[in-house]
Biopython code that builds the backbone (N, CA, C, O; Angstrom):
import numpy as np
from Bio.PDB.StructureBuilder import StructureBuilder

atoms = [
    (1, "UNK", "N", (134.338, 131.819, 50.446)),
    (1, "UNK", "CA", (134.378, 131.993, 49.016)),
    (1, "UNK", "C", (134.689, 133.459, 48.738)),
    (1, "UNK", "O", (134.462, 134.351, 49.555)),
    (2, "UNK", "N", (135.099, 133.607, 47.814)),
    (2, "UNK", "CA", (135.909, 135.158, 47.453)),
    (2, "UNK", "C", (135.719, 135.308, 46.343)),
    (2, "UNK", "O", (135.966, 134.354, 45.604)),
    (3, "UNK", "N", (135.114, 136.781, 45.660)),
    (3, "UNK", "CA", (134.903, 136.850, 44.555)),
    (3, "UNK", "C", (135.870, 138.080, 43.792)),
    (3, "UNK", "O", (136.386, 138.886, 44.565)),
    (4, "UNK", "N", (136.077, 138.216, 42.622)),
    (4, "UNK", "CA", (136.606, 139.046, 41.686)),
    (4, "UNK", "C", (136.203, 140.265, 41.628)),
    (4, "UNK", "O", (134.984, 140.404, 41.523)),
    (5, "UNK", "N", (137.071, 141.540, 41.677)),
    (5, "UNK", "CA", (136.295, 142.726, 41.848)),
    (5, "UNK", "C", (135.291, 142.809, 40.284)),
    (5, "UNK", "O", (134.340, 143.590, 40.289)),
    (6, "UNK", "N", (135.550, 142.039, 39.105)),
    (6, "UNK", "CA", (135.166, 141.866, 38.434)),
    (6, "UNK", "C", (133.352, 141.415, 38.459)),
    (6, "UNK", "O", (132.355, 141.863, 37.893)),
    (7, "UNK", "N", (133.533, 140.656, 39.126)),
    (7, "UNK", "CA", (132.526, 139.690, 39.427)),
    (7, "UNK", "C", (131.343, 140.458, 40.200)),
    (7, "UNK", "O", (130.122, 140.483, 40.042)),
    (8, "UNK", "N", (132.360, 141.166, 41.238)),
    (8, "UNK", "CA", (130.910, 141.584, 42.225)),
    (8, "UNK", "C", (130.608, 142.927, 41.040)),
    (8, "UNK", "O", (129.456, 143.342, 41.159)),
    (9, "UNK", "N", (131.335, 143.581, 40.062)),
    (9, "UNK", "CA", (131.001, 144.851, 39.875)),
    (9, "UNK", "C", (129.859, 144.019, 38.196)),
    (9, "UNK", "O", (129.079, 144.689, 37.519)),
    (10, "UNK", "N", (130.016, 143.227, 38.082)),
    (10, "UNK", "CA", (128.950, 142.259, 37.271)),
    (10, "UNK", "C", (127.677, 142.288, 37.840)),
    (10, "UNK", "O", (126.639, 142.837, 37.471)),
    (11, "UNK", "N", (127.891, 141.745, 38.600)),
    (11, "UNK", "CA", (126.775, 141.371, 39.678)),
    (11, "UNK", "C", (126.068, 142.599, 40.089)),
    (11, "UNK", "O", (124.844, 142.483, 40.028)),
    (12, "UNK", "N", (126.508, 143.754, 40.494)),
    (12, "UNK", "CA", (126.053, 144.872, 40.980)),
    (12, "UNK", "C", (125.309, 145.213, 39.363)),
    (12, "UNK", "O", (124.137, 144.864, 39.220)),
    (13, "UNK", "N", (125.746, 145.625, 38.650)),
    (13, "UNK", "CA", (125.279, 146.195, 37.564)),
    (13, "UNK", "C", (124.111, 145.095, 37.145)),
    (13, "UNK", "O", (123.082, 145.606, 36.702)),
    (14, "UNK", "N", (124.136, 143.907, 37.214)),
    (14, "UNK", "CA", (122.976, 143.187, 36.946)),
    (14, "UNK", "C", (121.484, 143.346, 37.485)),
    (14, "UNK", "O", (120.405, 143.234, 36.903)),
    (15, "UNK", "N", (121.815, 143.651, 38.826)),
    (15, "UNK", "CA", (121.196, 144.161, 39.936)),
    (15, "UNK", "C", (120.722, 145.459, 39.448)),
    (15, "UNK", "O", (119.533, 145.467, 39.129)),
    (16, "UNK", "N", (121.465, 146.727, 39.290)),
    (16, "UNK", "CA", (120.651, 147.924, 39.444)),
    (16, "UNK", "C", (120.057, 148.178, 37.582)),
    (16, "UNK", "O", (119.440, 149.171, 37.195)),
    (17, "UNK", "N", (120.481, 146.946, 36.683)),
    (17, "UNK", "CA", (119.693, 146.632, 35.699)),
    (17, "UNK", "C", (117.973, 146.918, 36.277)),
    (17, "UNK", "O", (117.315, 147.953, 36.170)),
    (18, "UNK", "N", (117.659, 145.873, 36.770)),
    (18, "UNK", "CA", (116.653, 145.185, 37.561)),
    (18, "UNK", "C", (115.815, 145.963, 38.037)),
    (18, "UNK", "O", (114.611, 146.049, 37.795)),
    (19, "UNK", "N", (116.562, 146.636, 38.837)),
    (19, "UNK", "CA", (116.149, 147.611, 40.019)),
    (19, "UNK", "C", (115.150, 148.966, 39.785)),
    (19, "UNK", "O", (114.078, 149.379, 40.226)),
    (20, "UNK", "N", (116.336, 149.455, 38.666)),
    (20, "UNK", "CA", (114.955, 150.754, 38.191)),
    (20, "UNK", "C", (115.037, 151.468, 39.244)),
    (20, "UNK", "O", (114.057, 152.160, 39.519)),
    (21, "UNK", "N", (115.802, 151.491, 39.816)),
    (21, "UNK", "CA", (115.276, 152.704, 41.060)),
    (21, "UNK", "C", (115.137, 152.526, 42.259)),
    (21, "UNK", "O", (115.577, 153.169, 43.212)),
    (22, "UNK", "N", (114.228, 151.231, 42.190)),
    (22, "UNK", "CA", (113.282, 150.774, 43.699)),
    (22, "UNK", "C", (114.061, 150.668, 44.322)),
    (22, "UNK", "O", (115.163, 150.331, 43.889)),
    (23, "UNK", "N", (113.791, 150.959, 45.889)),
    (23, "UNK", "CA", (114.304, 149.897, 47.184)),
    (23, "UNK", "C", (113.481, 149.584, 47.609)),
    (23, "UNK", "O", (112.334, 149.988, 47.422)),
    (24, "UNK", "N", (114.029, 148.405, 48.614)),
    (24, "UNK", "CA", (114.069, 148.095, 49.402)),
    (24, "UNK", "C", (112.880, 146.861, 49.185)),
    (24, "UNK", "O", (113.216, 146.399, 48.094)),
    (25, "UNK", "N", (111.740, 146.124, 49.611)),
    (25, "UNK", "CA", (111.215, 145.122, 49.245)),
    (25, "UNK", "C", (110.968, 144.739, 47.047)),
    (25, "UNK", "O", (111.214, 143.749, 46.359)),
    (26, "UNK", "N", (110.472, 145.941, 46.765)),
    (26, "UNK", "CA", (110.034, 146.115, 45.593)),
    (26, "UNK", "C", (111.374, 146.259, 44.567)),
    (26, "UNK", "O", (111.188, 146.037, 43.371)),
    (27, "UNK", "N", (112.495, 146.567, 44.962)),
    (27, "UNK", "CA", (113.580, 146.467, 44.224)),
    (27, "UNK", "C", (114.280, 145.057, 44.321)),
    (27, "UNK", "O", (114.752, 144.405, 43.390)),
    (28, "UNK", "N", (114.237, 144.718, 45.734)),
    (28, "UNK", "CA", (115.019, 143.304, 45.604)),
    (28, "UNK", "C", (113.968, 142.475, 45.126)),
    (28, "UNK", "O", (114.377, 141.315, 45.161)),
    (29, "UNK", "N", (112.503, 142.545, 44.585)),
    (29, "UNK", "CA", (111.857, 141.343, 43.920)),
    (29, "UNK", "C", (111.642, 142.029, 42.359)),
    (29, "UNK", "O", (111.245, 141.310, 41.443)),
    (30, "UNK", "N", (111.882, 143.207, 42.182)),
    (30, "UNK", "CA", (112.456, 143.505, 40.565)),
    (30, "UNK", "C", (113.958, 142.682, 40.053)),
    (30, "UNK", "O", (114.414, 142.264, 38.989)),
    (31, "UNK", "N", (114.326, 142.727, 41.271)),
    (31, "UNK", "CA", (116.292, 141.932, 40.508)),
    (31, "UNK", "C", (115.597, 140.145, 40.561)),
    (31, "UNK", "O", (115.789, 139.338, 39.652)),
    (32, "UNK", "N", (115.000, 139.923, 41.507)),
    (32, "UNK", "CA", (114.834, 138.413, 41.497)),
    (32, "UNK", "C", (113.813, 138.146, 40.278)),
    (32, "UNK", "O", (113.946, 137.032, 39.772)),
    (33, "UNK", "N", (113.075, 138.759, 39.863)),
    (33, "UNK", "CA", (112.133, 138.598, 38.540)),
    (33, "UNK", "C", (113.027, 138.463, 37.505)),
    (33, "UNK", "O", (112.940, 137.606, 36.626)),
    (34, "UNK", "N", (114.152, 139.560, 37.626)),
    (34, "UNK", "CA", (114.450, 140.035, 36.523)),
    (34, "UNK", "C", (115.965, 138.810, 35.962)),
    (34, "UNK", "O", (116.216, 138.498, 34.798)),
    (35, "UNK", "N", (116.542, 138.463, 36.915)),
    (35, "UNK", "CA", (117.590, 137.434, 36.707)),
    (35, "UNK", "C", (116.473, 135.809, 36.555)),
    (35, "UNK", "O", (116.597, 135.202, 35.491)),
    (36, "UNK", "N", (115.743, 135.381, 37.325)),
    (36, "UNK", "CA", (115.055, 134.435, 36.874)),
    (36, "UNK", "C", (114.807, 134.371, 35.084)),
    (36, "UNK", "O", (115.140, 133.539, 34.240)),
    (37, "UNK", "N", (113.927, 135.917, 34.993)),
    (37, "UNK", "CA", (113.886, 135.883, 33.621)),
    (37, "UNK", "C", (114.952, 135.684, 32.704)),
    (37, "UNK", "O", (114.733, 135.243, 31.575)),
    (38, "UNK", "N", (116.155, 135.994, 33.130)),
    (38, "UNK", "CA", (117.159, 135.606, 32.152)),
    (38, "UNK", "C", (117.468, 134.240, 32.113)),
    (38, "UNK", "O", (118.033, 133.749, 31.136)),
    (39, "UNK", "N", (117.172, 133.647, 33.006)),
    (39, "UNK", "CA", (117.711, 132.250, 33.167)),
    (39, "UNK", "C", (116.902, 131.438, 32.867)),
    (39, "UNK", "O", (117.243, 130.258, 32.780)),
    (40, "UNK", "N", (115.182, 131.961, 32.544)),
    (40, "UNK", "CA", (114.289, 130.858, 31.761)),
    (40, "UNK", "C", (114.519, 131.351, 30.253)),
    (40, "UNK", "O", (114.047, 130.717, 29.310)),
    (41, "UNK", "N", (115.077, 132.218, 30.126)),
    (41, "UNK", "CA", (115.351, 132.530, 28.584)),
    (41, "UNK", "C", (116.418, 131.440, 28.125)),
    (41, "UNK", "O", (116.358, 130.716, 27.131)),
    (42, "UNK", "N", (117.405, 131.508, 29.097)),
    (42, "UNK", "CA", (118.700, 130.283, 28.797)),
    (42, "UNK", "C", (118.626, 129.212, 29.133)),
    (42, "UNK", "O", (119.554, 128.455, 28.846)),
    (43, "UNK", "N", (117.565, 128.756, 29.826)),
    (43, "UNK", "CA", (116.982, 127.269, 29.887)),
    (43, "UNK", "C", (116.209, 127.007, 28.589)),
    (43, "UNK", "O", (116.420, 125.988, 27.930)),
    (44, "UNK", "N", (115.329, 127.919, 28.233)),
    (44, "UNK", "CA", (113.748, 127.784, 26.566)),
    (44, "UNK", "C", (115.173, 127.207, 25.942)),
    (44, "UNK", "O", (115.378, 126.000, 25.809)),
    (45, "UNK", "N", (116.187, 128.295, 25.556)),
    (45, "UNK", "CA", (116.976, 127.912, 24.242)),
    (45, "UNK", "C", (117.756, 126.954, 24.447)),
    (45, "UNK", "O", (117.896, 126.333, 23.393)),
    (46, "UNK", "N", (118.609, 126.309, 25.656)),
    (46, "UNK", "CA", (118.536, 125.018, 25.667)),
    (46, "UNK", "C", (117.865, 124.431, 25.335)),
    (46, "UNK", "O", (118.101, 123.990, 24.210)),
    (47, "UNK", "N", (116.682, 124.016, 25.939)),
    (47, "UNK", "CA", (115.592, 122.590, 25.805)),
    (47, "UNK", "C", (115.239, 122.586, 24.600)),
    (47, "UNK", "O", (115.010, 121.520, 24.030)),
    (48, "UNK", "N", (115.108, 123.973, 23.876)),
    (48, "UNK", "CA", (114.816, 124.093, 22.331)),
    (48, "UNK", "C", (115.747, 123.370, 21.511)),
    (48, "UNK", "O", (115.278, 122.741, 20.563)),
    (49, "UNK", "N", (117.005, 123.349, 21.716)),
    (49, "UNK", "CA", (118.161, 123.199, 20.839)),
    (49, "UNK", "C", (118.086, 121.443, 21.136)),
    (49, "UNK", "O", (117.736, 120.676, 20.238)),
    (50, "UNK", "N", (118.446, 120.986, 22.445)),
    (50, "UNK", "CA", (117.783, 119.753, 22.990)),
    (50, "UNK", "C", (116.719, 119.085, 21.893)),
    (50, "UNK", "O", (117.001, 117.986, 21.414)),
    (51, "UNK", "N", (115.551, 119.734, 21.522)),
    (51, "UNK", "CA", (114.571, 119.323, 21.306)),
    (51, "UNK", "C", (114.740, 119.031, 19.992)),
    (51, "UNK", "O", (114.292, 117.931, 19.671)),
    (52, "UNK", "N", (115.395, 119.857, 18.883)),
    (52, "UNK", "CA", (116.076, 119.653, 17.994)),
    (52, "UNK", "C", (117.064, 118.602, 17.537)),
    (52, "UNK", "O", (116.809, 117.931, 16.537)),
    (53, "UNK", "N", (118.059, 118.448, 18.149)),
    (53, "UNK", "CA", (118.800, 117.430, 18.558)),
    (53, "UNK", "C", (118.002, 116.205, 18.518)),
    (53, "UNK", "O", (118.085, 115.389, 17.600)),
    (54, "UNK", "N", (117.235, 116.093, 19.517)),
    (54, "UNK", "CA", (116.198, 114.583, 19.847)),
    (54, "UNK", "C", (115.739, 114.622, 18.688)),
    (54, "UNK", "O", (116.000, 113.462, 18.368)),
    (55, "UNK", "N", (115.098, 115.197, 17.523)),
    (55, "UNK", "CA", (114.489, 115.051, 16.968)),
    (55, "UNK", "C", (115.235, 114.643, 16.020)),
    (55, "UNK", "O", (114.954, 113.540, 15.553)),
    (56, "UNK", "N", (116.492, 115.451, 15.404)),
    (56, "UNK", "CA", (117.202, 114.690, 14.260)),
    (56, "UNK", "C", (117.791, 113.355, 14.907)),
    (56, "UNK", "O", (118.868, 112.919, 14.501)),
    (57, "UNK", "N", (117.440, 113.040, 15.401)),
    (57, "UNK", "CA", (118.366, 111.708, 15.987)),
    (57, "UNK", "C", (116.932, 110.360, 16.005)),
    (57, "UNK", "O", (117.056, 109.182, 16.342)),
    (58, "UNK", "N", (115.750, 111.019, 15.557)),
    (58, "UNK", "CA", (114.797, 109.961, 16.082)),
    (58, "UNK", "C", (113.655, 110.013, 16.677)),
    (58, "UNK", "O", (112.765, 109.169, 16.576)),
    (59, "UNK", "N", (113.616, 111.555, 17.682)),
    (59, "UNK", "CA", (112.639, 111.119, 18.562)),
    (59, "UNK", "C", (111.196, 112.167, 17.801)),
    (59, "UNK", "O", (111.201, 113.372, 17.550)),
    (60, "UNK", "N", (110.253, 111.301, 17.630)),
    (60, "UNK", "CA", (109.120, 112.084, 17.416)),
    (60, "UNK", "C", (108.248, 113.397, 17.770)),
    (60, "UNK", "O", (108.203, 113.740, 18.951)),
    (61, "UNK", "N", (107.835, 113.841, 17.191)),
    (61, "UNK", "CA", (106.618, 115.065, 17.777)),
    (61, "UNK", "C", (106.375, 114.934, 19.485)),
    (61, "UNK", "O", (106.676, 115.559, 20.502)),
    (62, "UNK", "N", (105.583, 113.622, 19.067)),
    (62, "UNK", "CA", (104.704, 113.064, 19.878)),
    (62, "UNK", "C", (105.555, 112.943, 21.199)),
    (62, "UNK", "O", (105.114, 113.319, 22.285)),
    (63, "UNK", "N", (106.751, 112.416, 21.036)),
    (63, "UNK", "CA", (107.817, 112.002, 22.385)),
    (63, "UNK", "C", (107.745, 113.239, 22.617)),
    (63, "UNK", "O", (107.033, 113.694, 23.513)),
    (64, "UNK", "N", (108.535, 114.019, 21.773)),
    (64, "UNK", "CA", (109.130, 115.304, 22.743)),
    (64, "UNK", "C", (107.681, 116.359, 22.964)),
    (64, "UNK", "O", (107.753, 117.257, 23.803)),
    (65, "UNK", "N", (106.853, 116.234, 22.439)),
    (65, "UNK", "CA", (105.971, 117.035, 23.451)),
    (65, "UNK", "C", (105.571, 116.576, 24.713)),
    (65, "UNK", "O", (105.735, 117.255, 25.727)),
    (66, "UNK", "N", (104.961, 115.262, 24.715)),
    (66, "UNK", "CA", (105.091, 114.664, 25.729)),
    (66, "UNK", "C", (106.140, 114.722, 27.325)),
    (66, "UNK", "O", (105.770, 114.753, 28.499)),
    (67, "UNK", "N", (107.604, 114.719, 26.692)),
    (67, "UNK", "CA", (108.504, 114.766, 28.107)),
    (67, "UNK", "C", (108.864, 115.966, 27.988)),
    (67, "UNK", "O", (110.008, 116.012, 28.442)),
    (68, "UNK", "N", (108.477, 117.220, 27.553)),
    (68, "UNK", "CA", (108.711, 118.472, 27.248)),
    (68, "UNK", "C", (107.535, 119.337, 27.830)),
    (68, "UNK", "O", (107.830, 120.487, 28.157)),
    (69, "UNK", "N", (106.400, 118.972, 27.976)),
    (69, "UNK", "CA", (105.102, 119.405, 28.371)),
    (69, "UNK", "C", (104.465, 120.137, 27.168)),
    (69, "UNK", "O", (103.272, 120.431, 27.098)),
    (70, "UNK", "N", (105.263, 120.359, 26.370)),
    (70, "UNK", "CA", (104.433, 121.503, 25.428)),
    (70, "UNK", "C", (103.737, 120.808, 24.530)),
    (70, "UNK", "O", (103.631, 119.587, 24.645)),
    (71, "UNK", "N", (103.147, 121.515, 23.480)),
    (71, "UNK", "CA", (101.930, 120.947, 22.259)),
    (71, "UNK", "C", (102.503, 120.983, 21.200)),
    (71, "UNK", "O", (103.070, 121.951, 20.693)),
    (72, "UNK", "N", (102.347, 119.503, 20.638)),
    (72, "UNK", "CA", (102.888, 119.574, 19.586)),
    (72, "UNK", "C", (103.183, 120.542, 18.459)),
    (72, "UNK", "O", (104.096, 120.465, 17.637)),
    (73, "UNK", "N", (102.337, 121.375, 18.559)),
    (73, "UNK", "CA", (102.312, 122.537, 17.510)),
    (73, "UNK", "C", (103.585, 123.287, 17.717)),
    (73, "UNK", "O", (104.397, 123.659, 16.870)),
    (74, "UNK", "N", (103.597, 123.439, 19.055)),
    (74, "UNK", "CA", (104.733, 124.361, 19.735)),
    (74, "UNK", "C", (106.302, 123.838, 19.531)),
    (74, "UNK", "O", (107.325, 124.518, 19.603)),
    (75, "UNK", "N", (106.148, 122.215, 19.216)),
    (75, "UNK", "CA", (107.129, 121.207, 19.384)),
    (75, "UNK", "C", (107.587, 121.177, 17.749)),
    (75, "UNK", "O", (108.767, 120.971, 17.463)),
    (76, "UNK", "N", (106.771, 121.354, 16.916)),
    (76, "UNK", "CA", (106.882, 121.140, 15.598)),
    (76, "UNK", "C", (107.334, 122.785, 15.351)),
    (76, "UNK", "O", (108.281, 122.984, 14.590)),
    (77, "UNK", "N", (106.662, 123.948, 15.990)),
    (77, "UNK", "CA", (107.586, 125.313, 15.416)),
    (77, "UNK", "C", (108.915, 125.175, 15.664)),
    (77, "UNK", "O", (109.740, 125.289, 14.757)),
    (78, "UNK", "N", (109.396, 124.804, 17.455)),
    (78, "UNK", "CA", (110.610, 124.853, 17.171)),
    (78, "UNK", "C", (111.364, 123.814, 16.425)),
    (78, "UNK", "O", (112.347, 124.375, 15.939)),
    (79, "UNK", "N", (111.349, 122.338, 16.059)),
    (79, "UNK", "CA", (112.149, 121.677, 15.556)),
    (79, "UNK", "C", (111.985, 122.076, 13.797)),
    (79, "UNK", "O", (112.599, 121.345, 13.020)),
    (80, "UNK", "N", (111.242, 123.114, 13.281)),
    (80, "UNK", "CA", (110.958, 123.864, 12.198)),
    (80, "UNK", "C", (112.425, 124.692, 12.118)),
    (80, "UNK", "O", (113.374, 124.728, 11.334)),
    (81, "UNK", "N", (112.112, 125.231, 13.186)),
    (81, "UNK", "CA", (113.076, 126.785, 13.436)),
    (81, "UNK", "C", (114.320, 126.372, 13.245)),
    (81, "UNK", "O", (114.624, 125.222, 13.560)),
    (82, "UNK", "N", (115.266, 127.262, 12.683)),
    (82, "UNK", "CA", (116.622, 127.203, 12.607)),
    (82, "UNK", "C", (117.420, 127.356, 14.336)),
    (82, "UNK", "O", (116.914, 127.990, 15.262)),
    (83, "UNK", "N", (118.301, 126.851, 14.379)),
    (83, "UNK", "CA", (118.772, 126.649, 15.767)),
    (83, "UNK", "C", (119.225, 128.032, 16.254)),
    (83, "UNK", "O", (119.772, 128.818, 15.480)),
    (84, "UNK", "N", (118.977, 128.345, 17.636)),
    (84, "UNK", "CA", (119.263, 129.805, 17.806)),
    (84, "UNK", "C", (121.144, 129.719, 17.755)),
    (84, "UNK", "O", (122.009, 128.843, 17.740)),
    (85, "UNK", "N", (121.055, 131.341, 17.741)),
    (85, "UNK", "CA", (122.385, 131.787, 17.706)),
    (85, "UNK", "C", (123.386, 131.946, 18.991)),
    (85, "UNK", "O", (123.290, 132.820, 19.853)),
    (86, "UNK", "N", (124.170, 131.119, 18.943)),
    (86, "UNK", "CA", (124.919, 131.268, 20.363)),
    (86, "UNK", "C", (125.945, 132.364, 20.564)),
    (86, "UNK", "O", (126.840, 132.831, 19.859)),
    (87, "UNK", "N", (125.544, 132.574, 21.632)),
    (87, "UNK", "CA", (126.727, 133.933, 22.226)),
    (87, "UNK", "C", (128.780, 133.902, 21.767)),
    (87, "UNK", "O", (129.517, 134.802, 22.171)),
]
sb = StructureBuilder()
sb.init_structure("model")
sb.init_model(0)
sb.init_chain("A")
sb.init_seg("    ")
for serial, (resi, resn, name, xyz) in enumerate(atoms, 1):
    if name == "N":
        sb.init_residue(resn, " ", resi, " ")
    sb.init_atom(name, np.array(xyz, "f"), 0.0, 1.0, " ", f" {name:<3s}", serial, name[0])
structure = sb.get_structure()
């Protein structure tokens, strides 16, 4: 597989985002915290938008907290909330 000088110089900069400085054990588990975290941020606003969706279409509180894990309260702010803003 072969990547874009684009790509790796993405990638690098994502990385010393992360990094802060550190090496070596403590820097490579600052970049792995730190990209996870972006990617449960872009999973929440999926399942959020998801959850929205299900809901104008039918599906109750009760369902989507249920196959969602969260509490209804939590289930009722976001299908409250205006849909986030996409990139």
């Amino acid at each position: 597989m072969s990547y874009s000088d684009a790509e790796v110089f993405a990638a690098n900069s994502a990385m010393d985002k992360y990094r802060s400085g550190e090496e070596g054990e403590a820097g490579t588990a600052l970049v792995v915290v730190g990209l996870c975290a972006e990617r449960a941020a872009k999973e929440m606003g999926i399942r959020d938008d998801m959850i929205r969706v299900a809901h104008r279409a039918g599906a109750s509180i009760r369902q989507l907290a249920d196959v969602s894990g969260l509490g209804r309260k939590t289930v009722t702010a976001i299908v409250s909330s205006e849909a986030r803003l996409h990139d």
